[in-house]
Structures are given as C-alpha cells and as structure tokens.
Backbone as numpy.savetxt, mean C-alpha at the origin, in Angstrom:
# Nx Ny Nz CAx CAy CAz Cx Cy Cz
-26.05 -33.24 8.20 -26.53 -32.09 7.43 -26.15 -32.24 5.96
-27.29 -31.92 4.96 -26.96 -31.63 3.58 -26.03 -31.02 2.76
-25.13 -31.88 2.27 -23.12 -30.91 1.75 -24.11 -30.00 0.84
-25.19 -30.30 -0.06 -25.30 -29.33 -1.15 -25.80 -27.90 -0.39
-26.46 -28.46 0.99 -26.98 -27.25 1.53 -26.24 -25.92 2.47
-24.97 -26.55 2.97 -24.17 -26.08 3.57 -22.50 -25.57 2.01
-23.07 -25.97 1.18 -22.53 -25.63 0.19 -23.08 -24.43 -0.77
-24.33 -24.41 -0.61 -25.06 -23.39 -0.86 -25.14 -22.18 -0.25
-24.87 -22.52 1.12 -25.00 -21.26 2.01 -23.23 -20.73 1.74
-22.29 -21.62 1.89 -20.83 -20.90 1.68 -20.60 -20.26 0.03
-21.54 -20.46 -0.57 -21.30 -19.55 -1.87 -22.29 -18.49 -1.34
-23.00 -18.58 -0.80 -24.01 -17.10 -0.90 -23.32 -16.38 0.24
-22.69 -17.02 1.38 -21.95 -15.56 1.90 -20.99 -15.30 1.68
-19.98 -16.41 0.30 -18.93 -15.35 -0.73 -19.41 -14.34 -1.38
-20.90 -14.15 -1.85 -21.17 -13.75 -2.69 -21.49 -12.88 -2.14
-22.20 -12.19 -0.81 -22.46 -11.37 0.08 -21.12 -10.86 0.66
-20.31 -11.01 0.83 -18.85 -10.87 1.11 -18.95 -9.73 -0.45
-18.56 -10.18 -1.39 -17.93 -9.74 -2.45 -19.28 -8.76 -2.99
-20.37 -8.59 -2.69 -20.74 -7.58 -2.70 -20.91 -6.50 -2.00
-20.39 -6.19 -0.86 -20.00 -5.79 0.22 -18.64 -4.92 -0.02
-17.84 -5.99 -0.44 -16.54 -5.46 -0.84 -16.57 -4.71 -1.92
-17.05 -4.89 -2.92 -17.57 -4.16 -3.89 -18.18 -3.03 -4.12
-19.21 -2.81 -3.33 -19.90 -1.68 -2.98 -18.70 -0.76 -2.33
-18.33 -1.45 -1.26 -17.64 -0.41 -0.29 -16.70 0.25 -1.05
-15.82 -0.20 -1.94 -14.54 0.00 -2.45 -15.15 1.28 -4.11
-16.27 0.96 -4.14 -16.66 1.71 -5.40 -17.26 3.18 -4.06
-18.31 3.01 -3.33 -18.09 4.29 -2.62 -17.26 4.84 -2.03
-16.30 4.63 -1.63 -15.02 4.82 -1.11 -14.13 5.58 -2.21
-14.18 5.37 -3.15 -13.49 6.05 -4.27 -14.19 7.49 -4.29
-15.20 6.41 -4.80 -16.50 8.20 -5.10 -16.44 9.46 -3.91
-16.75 8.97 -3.12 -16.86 9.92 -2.27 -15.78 9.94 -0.95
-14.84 9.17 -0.70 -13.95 9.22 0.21 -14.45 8.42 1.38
-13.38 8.00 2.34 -13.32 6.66 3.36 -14.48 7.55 4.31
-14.55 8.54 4.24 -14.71 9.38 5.68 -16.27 9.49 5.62
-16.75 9.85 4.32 -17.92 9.98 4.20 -18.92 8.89 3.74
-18.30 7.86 3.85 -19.11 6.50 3.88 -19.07 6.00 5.02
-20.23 5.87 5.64 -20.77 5.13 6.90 -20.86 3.02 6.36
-21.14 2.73 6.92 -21.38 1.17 7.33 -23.34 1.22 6.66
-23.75 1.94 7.17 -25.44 2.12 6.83 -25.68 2.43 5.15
-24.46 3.04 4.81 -24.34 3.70 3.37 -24.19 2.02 2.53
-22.89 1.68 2.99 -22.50 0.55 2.41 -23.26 -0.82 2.10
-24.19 -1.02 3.22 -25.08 -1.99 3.68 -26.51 -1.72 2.26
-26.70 -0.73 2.78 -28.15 -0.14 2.26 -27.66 -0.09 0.87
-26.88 0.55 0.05 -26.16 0.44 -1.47 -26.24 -1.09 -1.66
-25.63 -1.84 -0.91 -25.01 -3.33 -1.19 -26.08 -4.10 -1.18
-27.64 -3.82 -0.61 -28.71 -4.55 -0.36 -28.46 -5.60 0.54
-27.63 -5.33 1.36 -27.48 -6.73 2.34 -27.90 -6.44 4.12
-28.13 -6.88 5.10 -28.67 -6.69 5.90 -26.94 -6.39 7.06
-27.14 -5.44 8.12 -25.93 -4.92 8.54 -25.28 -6.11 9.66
-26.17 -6.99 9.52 -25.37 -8.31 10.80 -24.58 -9.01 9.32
-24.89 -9.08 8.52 -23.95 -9.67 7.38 -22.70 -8.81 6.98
-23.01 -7.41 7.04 -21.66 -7.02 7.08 -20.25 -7.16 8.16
-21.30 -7.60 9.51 -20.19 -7.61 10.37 -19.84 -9.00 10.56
-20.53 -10.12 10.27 -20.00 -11.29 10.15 -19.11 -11.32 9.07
-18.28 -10.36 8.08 -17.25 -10.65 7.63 -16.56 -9.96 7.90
-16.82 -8.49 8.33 -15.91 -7.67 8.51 -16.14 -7.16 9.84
-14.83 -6.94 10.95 -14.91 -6.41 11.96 -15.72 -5.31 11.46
-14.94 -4.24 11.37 -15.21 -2.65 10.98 -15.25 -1.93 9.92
-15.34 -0.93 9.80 -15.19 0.39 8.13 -13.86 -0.61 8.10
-13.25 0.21 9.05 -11.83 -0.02 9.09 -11.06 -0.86 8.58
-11.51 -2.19 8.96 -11.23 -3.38 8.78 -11.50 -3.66 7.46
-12.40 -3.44 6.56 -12.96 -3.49 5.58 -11.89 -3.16 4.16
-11.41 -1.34 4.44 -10.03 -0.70 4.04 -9.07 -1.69 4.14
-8.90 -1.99 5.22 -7.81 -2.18 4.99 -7.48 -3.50 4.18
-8.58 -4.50 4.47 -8.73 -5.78 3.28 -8.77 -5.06 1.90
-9.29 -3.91 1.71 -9.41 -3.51 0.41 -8.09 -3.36 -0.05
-6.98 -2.44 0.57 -5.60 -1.86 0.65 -5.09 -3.20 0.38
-5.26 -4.26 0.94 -3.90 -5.36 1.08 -4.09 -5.96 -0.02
-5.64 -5.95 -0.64 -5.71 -6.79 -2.34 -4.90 -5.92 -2.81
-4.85 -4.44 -2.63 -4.75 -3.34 -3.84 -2.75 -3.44 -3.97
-2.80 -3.33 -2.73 -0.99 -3.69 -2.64 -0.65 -4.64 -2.99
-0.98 -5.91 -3.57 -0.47 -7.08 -4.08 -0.34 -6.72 -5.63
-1.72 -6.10 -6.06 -1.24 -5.12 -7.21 -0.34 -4.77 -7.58
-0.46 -3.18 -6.68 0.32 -2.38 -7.34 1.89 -2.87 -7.31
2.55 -3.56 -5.95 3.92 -4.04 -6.56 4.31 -5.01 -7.34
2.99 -5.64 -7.73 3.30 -6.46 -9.48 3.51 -5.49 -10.48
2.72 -4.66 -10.14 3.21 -3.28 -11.57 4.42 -2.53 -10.62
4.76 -2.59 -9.82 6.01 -1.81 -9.58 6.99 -2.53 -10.34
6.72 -4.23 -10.38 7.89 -4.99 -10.44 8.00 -4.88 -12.03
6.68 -4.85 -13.02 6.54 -4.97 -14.23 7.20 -3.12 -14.69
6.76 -2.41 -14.17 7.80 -1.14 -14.15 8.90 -1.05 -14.27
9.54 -1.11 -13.08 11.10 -1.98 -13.14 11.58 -1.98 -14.53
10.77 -3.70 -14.89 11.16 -4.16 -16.11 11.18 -3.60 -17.24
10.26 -2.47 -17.35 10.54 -1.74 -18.63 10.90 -0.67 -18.89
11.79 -0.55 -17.66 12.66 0.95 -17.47 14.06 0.48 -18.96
14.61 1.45 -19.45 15.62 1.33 -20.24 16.34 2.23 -19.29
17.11 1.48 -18.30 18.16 2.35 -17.38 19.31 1.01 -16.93
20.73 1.31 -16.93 21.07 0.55 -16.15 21.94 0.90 -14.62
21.93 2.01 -14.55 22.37 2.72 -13.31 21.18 2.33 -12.29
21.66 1.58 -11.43 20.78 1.55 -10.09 20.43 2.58 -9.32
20.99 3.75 -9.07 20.39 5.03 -8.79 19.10 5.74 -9.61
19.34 5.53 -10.62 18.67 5.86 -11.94 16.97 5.27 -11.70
17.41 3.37 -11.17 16.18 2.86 -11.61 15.17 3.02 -9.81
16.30 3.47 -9.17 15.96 3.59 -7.57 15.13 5.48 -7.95
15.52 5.89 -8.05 14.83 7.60 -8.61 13.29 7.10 -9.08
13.63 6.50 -10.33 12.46 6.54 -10.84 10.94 5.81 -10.02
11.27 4.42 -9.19 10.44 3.86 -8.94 10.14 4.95 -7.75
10.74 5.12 -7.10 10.56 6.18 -5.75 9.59 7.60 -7.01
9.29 7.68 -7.45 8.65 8.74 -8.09 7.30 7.97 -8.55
7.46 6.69 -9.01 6.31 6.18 -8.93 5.66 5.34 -8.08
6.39 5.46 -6.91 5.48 5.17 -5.62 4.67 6.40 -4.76
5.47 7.64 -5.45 4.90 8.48 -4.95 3.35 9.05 -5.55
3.19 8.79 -7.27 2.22 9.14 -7.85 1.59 8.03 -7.52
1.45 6.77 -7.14 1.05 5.67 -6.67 -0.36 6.25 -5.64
0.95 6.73 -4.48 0.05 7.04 -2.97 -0.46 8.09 -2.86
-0.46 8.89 -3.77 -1.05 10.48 -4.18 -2.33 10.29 -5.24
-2.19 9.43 -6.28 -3.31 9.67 -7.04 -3.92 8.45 -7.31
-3.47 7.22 -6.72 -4.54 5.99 -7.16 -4.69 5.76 -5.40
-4.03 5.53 -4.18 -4.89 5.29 -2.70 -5.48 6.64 -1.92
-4.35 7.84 -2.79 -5.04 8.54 -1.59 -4.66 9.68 -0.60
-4.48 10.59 0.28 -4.50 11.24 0.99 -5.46 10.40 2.27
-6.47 10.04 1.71 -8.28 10.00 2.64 -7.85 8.77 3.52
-7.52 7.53 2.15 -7.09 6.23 2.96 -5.68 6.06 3.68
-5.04 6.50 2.92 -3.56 6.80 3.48 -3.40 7.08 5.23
-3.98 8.39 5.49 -4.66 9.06 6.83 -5.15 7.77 7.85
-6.13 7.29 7.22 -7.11 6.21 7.77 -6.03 5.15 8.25
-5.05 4.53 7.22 -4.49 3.53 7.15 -3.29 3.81 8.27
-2.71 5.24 8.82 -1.56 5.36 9.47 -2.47 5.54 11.12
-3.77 5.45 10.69 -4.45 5.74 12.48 -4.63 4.45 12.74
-5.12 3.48 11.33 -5.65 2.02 12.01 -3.96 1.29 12.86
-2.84 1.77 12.18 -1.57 0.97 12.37 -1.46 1.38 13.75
-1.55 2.41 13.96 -1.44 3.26 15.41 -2.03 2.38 16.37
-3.93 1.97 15.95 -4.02 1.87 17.41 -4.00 0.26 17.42
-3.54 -0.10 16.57 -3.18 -1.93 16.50 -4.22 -2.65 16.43
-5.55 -2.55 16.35 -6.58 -3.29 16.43 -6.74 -4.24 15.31
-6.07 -4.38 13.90 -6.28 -4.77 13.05 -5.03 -5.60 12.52
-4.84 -6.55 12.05 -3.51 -7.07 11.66 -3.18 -6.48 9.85
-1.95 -5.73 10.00 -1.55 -4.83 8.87 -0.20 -5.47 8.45
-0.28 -6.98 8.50 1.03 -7.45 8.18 1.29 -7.61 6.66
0.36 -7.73 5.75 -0.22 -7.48 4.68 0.38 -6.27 3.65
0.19 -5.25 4.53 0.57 -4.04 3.95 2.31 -3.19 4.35
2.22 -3.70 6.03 3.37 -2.88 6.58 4.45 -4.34 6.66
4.19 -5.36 6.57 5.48 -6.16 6.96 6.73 -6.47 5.64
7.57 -6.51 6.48 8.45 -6.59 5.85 9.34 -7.69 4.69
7.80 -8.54 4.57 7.35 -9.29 3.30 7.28 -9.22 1.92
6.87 -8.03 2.14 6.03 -7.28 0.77 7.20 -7.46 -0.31
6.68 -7.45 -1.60 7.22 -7.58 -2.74 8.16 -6.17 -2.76
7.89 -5.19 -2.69 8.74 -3.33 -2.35 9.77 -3.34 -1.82
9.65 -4.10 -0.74 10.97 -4.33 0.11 12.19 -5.09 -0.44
11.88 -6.25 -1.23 12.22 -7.11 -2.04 12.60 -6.55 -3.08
12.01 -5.50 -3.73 12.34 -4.73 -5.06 13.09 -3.23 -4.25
13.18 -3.26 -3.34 14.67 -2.20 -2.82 16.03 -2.74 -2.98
15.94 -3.92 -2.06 17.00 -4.93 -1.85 17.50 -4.93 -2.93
16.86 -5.98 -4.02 17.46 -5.90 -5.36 18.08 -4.59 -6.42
17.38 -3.65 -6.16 18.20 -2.64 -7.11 19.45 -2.30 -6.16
18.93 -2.07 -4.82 20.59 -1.73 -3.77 21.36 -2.29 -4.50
21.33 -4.13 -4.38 22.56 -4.93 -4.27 22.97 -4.56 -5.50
21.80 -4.53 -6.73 22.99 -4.55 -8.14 23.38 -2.98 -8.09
23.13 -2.08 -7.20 24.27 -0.75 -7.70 25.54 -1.39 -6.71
25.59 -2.02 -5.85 26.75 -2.39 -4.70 27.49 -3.32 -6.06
26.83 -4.35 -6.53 27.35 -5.33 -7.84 28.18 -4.04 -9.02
27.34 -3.44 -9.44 27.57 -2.32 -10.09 29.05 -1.64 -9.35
28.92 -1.62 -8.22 30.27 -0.11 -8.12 29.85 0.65 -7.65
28.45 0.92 -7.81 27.70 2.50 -7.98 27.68 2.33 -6.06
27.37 1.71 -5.65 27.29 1.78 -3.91 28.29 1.84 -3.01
28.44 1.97 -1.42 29.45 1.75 -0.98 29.11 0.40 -0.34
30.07 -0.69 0.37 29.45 -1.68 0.48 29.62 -2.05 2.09
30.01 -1.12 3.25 30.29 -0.91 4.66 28.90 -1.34 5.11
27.95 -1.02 4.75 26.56 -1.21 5.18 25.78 -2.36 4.48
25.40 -2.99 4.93 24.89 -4.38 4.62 23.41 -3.89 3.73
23.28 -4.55 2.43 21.72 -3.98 1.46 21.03 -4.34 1.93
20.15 -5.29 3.37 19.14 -5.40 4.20 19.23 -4.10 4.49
19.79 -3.58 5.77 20.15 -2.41 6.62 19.35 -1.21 5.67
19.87 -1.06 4.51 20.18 0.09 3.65 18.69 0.06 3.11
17.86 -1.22 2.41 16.67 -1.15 2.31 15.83 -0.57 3.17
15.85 -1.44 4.42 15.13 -1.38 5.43 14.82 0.17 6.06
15.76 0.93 6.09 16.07 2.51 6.13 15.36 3.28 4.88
15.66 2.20 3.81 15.22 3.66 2.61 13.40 3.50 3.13
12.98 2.31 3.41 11.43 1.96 3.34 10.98 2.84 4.73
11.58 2.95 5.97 11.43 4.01 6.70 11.08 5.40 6.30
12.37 5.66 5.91 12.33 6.78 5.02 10.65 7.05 4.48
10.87 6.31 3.30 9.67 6.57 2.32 8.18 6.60 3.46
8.46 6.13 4.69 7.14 6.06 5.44 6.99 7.34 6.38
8.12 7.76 6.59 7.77 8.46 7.36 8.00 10.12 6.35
8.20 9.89 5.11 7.79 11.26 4.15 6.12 11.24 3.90
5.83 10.12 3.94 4.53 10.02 4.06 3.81 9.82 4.88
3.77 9.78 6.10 3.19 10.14 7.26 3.15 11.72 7.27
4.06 12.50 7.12 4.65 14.14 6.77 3.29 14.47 5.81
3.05 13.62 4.66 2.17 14.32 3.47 0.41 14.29 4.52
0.87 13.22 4.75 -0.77 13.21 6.02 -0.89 14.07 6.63
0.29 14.41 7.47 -0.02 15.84 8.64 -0.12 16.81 7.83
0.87 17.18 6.79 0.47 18.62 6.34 0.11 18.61 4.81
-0.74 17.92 4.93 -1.63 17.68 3.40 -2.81 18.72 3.64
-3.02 19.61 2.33 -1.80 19.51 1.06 -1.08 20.47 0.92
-0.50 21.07 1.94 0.86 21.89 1.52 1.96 21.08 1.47
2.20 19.75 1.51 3.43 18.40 0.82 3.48 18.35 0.02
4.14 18.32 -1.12 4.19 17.65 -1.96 5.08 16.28 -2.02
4.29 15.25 -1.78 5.10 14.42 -1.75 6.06 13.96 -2.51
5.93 13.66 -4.04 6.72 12.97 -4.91 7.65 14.14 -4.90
8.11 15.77 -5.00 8.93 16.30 -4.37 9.41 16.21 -4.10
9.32 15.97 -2.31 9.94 16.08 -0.98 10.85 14.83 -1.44
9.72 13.46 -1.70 10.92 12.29 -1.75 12.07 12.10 -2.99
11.63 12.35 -3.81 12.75 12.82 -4.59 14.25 13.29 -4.10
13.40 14.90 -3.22 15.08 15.32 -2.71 15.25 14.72 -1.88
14.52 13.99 -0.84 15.12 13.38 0.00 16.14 11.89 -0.45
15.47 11.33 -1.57 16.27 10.24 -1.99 17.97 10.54 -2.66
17.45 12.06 -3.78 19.12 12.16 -3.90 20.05 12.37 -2.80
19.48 13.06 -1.53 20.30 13.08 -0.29 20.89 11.42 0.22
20.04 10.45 0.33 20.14 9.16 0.58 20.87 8.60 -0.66
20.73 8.66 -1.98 21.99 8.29 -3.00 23.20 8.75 -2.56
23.40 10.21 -2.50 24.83 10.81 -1.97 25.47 10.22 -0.65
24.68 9.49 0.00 25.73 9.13 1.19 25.83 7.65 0.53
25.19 6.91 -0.32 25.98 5.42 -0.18 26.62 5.39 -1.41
26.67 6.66 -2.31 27.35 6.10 -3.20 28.86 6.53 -3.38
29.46 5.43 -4.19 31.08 5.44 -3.74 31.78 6.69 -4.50
C-alpha cells in the first residue's frame, strides 16, 4: 500500500479528531456538557457520526480527554502561581493556592463538568488516571510546600509529607464532591478555606 496514501488518510483523521474536539469543547462552554448531544457536535463539526466514534468512545469520553489536556494546564499555572506569590510562610502559600484551585473549579471547569466528571469516575468505564491519579503535577505541588513548612518549623513532623498531602488532596475532593451535591448553596472557595485553616491548626507546631 501507498505510505503517501496511508499518510494522507492519518492526517485527515487528526484533523477530523481535532475538529471534533474543537467543536465539542467550544459547545460545551457555550451551552453546558448536558445540553450538547453527540448529533449537536457531529452536525456543528461537519463530520459524519461513525467518525466521531472511531475516536471517541462517548460524550463522556470526549470530556474527559478535554479535562485531562485542560489539567496539564492549569497545574502549569498553578506551578507558575506558586512562583509569583511574594510569601514565605508555607501556610501562607498553601491558603492561597487552595483559593485558587477553588476559583479554578468554580469559574474556568465548572459545576456542569465537574458533576459529569465525579459520575464518569463512579461508574469506571473510562480511564481517569490523567486527572485523578496520583501523578499529577498538584499532588507534587502539595508535597513540596508541606515539606518546606516541616523544613521551615512551621509543621509538625510525626506524620510523614506523603500521608499529609495525600489527605489534604482527599480533602479538597471530597469539599468538592459537597459543591456538586448541594450546588449552589456551597460555596466552595469558602468552605475550603475554613476547612484548610482547620487542617493548618492540627499540623502546625
């Protein structure tokens, strides 16, 4: 078989891919996860609906590829955040990012996808290692501010800074699972707030 021709066809269903993705992720904004069908997406995207599913299982599936580009993002700007905090108290710089993870998941993903994203984890059909594993750059940027308040003084050091991460990232998941069920009487960035100075007061010395 012809490389230019089988080379031809793997750029045109990147290119069908990425308009697909494209479309979906621009209606999805506009009008929310819920009220975009697969027929919406297809028919907007001009592509025929057996091409959407030869890349993508589902809606679902679709989100959540959208979510896992978007999270590689946003914790490059968490990390570039970080960096241009003028703080050197590790409580200080642990407050602040926890406030901007909260305006994060409130006003740039969502309530709509958020919802979507804690039903797809539920019923396992989709691999969310991407978003929920314990990989992620967030987790990595807990660890590190822990250890330097433990370096600092500012911590107690009985509890190992894996342990102590690993808990605060619970935490932060399951205040937000909370904003899902009773959205919008949550306020999330709020709730986690007080819940974090509660979690400062027990590790610090």
């Amino acid at each position: 078989m012809d490389k230019k021709k089988i080379n031809s066809r793997q750029i045109n269903a990147l290119e069908t891919k990425k308009r697909i993705y494209e479309t979906a992720n621009r209606l999805f904004r506009a009008k929310g996860f819920q009220k975009v069908s697969v027929d919406t997406i297809v028919e907007t995207a001009k592509v025929s609906k057996g091409s959407f599913y030869v890349h993508f299982e589902s809606k679902d599936a679709l989100l959540v590829s959208l979510i896992g580009d978007y999270v590689n993002e946003i914790d490059l700007d968490y990390k570039n955040y970080i960096l241009s905090l003028d703080m050197t108290s590790a409580s200080d710089i642990l407050m602040s990012l926890v406030g901007k993870i909260a305006d994060v998941l409130t006003h740039s993903i969502g309530y709509d996808h958020m919802n979507t994203l804690y039903r797809v984890q539920l019923e396992r059909t989709i691999n969310m290692d991407a978003i929920s594993g314990y990989n992620r750059e967030i987790y990595k940027m807990f660890n590190d501010i822990l250890q330097k308040g433990v370096e600092q003084g500012e911590f107690i050091t009985e509890i190992p800074v894996d342990t102590l991460s690993r808990h605060l990232m619970i935490a932060f998941r399951g205040l937000t699972y909370e904003w899902c069920i009773r959205h919008p009487d949550f306020d999330l960035k709020e709730q986690a707030l007080k819940h974090f100075e509660i979690f400062l007061k027990g590790i610090k010395k």
